[in-house]
C-alpha positions in Angstrom: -48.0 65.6 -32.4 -51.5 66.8 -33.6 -54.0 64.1 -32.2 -56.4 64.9 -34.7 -53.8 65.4 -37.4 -52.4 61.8 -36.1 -55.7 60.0 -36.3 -56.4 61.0 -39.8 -52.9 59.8 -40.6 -53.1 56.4 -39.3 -56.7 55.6 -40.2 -56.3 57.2 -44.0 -52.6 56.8 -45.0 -51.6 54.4 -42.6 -48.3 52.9 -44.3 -47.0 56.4 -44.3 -48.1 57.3 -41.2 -46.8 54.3 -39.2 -42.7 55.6 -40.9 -43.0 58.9 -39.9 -44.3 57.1 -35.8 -41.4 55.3 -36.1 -38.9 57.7 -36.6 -40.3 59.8 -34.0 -39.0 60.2 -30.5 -41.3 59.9 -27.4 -41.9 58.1 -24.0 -44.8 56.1 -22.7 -46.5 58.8 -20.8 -46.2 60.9 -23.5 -48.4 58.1 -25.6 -50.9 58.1 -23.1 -51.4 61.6 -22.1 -51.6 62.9 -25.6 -53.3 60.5 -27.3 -54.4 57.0 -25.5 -56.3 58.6 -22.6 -57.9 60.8 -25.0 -59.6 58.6 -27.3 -59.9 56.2 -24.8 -62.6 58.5 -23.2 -64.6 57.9 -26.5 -66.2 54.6 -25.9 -66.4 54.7 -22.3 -68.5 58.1 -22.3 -70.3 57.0 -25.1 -71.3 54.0 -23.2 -72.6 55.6 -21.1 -74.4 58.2 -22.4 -76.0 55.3 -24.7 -76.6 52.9 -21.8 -77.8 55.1 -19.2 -79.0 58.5 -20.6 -80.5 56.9 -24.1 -81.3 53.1 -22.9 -81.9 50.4 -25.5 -84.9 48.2 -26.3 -87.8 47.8 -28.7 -91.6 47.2 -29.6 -92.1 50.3 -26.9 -90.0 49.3 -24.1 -86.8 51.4 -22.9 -84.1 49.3 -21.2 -81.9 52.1 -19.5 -78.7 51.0 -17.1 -79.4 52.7 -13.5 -77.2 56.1 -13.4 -75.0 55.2 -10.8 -74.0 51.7 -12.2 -73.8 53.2 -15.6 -70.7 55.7 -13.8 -68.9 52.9 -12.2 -68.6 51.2 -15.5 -67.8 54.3 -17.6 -65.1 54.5 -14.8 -64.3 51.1 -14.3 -63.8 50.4 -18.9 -61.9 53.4 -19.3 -59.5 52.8 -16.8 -59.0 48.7 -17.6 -58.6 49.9 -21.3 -55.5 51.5 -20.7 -54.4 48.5 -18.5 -55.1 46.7 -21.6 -53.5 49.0 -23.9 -50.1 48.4 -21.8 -50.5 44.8 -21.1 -50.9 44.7 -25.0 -47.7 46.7 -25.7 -45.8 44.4 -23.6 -47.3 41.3 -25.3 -46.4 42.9 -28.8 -43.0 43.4 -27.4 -42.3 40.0 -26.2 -43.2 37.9 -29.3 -41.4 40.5 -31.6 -37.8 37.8 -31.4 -40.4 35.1 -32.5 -41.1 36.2 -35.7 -37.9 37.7 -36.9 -38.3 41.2 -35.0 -36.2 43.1 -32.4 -37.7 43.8 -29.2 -37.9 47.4 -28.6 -40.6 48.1 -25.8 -41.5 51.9 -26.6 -42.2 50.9 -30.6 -44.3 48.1 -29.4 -46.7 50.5 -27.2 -46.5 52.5 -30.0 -48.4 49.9 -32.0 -50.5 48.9 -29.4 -51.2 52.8 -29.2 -51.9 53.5 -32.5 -53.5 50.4 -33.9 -55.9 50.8 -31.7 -57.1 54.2 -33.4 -59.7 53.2 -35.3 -61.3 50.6 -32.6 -61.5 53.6 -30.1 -62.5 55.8 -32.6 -65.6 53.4 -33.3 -66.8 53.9 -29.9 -68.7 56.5 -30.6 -71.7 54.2 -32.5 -72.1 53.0 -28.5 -74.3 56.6 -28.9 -76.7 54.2 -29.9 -77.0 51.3 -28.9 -78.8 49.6 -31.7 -75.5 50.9 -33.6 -73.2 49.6 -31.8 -72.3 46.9 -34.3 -70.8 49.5 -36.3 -68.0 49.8 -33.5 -67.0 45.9 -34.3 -66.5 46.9 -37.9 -64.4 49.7 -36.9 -62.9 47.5 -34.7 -61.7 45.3 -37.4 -60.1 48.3 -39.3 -57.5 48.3 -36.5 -56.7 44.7 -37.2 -55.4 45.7 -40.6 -52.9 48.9 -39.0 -51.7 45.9 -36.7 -50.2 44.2 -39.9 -49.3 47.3 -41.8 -47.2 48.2 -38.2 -45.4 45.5 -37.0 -43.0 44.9 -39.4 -42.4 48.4 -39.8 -42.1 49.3 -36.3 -41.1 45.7 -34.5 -39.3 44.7 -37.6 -40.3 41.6 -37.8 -40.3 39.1 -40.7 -42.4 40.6 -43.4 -43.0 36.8 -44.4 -44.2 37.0 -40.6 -46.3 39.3 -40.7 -49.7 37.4 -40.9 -49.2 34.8 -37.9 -47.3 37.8 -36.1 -50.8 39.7 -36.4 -52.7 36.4 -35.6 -51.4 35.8 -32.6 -51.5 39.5 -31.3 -55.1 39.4 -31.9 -55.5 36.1 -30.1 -54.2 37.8 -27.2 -56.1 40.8 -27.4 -59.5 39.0 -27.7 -58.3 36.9 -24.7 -57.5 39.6 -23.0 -60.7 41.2 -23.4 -62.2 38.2 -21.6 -60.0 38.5 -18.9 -61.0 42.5 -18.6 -64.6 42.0 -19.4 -64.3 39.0 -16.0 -62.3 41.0 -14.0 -65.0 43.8 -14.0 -67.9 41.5 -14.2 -66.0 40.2 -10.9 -66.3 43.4 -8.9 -69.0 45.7 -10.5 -71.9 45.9 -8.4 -74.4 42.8 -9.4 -77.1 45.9 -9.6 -75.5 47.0 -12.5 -43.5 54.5 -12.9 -45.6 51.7 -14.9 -43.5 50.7 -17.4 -40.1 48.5 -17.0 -37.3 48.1 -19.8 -38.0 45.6 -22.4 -35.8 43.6 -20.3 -37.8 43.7 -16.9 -38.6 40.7 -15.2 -41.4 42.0 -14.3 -44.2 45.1 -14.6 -44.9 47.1 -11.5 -47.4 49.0 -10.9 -48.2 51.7 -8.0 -51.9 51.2 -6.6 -53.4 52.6 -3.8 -53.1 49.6 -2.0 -48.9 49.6 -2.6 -46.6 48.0 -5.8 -48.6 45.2 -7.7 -45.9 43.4 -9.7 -46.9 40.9 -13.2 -44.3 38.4 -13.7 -43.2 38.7 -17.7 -40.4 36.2 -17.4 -40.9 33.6 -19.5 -43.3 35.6 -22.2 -41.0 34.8 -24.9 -41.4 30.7 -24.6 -45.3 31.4 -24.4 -45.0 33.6 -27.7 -43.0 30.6 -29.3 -46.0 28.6 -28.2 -48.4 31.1 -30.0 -46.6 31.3 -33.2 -47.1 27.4 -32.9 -50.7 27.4 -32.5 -50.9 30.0 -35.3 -48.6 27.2 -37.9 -51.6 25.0 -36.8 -54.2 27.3 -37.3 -53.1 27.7 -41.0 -52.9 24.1 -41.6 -56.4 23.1 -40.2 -58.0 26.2 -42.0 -56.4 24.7 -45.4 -57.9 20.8 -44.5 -61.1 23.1 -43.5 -61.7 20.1 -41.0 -64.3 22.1 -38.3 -62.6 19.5 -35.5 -58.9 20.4 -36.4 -60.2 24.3 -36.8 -61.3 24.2 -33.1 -58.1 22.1 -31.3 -55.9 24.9 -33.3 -58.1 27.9 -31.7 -57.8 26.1 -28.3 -54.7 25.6 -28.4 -53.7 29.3 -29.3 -56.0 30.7 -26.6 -54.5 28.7 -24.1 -51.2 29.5 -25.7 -52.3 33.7 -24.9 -53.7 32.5 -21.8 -50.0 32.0 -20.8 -48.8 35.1 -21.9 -51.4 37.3 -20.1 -51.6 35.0 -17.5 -48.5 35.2 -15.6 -48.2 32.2 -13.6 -50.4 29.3 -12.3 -53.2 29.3 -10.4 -52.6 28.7 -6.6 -53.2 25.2 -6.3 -57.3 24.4 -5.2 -56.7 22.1 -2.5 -54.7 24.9 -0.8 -57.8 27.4 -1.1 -60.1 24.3 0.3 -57.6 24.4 3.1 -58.6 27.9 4.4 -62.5 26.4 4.1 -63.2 26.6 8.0 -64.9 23.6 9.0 -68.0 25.9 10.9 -68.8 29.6 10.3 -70.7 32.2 12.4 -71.1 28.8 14.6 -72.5 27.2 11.7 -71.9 23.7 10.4 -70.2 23.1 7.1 -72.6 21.4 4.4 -71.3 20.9 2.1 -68.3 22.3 -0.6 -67.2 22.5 -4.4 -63.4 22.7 -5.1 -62.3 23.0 -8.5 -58.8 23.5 -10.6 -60.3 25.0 -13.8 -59.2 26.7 -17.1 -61.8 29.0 -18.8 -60.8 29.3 -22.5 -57.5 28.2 -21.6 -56.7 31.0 -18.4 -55.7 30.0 -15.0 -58.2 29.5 -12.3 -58.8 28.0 -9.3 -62.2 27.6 -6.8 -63.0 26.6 -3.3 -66.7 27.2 -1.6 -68.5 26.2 1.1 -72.0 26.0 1.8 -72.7 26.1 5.9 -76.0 26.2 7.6 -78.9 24.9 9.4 -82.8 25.8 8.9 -82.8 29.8 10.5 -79.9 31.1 8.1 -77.4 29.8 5.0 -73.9 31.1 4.3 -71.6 31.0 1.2 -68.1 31.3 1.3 -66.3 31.4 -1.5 -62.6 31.8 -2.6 -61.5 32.6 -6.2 -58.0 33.1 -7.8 -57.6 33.7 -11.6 -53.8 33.4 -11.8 -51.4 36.0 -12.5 -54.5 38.3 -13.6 -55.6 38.5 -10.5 -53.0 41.3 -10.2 -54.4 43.3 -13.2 -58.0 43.2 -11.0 -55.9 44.2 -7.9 -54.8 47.5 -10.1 -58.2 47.5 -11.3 -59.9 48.0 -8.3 -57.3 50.7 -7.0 -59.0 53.2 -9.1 -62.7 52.3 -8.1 -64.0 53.4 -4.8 -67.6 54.2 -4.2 -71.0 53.4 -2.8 -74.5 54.1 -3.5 -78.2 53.5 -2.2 -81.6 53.6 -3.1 -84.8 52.6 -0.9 -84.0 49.1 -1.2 -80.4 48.4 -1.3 -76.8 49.9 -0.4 -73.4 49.4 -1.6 -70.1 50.5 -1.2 -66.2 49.7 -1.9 -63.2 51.3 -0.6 -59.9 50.4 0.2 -58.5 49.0 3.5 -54.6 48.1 4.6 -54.0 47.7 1.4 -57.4 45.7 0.1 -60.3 46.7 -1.7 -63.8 45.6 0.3 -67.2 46.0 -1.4 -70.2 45.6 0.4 -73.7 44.9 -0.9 -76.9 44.7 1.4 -80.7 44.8 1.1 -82.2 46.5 3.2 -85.0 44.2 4.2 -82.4 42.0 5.6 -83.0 39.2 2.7 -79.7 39.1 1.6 -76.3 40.7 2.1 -72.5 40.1 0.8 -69.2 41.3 1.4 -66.0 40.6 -0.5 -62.4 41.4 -0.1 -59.6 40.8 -2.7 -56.6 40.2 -1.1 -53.3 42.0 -2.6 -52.1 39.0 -4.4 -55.5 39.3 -6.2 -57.7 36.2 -4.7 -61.2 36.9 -4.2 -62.5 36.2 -0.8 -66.2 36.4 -0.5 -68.7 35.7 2.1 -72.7 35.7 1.4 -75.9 35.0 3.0 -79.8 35.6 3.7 -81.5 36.9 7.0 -77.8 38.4 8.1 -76.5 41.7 8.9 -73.2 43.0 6.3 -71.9 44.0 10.0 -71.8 40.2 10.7 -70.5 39.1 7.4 -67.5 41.4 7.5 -66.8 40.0 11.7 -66.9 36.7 9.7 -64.2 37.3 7.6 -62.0 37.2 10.6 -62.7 33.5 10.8 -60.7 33.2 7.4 -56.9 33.1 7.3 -56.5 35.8 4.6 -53.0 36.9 5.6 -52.4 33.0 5.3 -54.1 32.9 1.8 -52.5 36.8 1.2 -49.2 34.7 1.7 -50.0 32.0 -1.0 -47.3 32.2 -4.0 -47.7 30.9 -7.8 -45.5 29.2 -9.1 -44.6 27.9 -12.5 -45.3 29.5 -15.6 -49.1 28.6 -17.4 
């Protein structure tokens, strides 16, 4: 396979392209190797370079991202893009039944692969910033090789073929939330994969040992999906703006369940591991909350503690089953960095990944560590030493939360 050959193909002759992919023979690593990893590369170094090296602004002023932030997050998209290209694949593969298709997992990251040509491809207007618009058209492009490929590849329904392609997208966008929060999550604030098509679940190899995502169950979400996608249609026809956004809710949630995995561990049982004093300090006052952002899992439990010399934070997070997807994440970022008034750094530790942040004048300091079933523990405070906020994490059960299970599906 000719990648540049290939990517002409797709983008210019796609019908005939996407027969001559599906006859063809390969494997998953082959996809990614070849092709994925390649053109992947394309909007995270362009990113970059546009961001950091070019900067973005107007009426005279140059906004530029700092160098060092600007790598982490070259490093930090183009790895979680090819998360996403494989989560996608999957997704693809596990609605295929629903809409009259066979499920075949190496043709559905074969779509997932390809469709995503021309929206990789359109990275390169993040050159510029001000262009970077551009990239969302090119990104739509790649909406249109998703129809004119699943029913060739995932034969599915040609009848199908629309909500079949409605609902992927749903769970793409979604999905790019999800990544987009995941990083967010863990960037500093300065700045044998694959399973049959049959697996129960995906496991993944980190630094940190085998991260598994539950997929049982992603068929039942999909039927879900194609429901909120019937509904979709019908409120767009009554073009009633209230019925329009139920339907959309309903189908993020609906992709929410297929990314997500599993439920959120239960809030109350995060409160639980809310110490009733820290560092010696009282416990002022706390927030628990059982949430759903655009439909995903979540769950919250902080504490304020203090008196008038110093204030701590602690705060635990979970995001469901995509917590695992940040634990995999987070396997391929280590790091620090420092300037004259700050320092920073993240590694990984029996298993966890720590990050450490710290100003130098002693104002304010935080250190996090997310646990391998992918909660977020973090502690944060002013006029304390990171030294003394990482002791503190010892007052924290986190092999008791580490041994927290989901359950259900969401």
């Amino acid at each position: 396979m000719n990648l540049i050959e290939r990517a002409k193909s797709i983008l210019l002759q796609p019908k005939e392209a996407w027969a001559t992919i599906d006859a063809e023979a390969t494997d998953t690593a082959t996809l990614f190797t070849r092709y994925a990893m390649i053109l992947a590369a394309i909007p995270a170094v362009c990113g970059f370079i546009g961001m950091s090296l070019i900067g973005f602004g107007g009426f005279g002023v140059t906004i530029r991202v700092p160098f060092v932030s600007g790598l982490v997050n070259m490093v930090v998209s183009y790895g979680l893009s090819l998360v996403g290209l494989l989560v996608l694949g999957f997704i693809i593969d596990a609605l295929a039944p629903t809409f009259g298709g066979q499920k075949n997992a190496i043709q559905a990251q074969k779509v997932a692969v390809y469709a995503s040509t021309a929206a990789l491809l359109g990275g390169i207007f993040s050159l510029l910033p001000s262009l970077a618009m551009l990239g969302l058209l090119a990104a739509l492009y790649s909406i249109y090789l998703l129809y004119t490929g699943l029913p060739v590849l995932m034969r599915s329904a040609p009848e199908k073929s629309v909500g079949y392609t409605v609902v992927v997208i749903i769970a793409a966008i979604v999905m790019g939330v999800v990544i987009g929060a995941v990083s967010a999550l863990f960037m500093p604030r300065s700045g044998a994969l694959f399973g049959g098509a049959d697996a129960p679940a995906i496991t993944m190899n980190t630094p940190g040992g085998k991260v598994s995502i539950d997929t049982a169950g992603l068929e039942a979400a999909g039927k879900k999906m194609e429901e909120a996608a019937r509904k979709m249609e019908e409120a767009q026809k009554s073009q009633d703006p209230a019925a329009i956004a139920a339907a959309t809710g309903d189908a993020a949630k609906a992709a929410a369940g297929v990314l997500g995995g599993g439920q959120a561990i239960a809030a109350q049982s995060l409160k639980a591991a809310l110490p009733e004093k820290l560092a010696g300090l009282p416990r002022t006052g706390f927030d628990v909350q059982d949430g759903a952002a655009l439909g995903l899992p979540t769950s919250q439990a902080s504490a304020q503690y203090g008196n008038d010399d110093k204030q701590l934070r602690l705060e635990i997070v979970d995001v469901g089953g995509l917590g695992q997807m940040a634990v995999m994440a987070m396997g391929m970022v280590q790091g620090e960095k420092e300037d004259q008034t700050s320092a920073e750094k993240t590694w990984q530790e029996g298993g966890r990944t720590l990050h450490q942040r710290y100003d130098k004048d002693g104002s304010h300091a935080e250190f996090k560590t997310i646990l391998k079933n992918g909660l977020v523990v973090s502690i944060e405070g002013d006029k304390i030493g990171v030294k003394e906020l990482r002791g503190l994490m010892s007052q924290v059960d986190l092999n008791g939360l580490e041994g927290l299970q989901r359950k259900g599906k969401s």
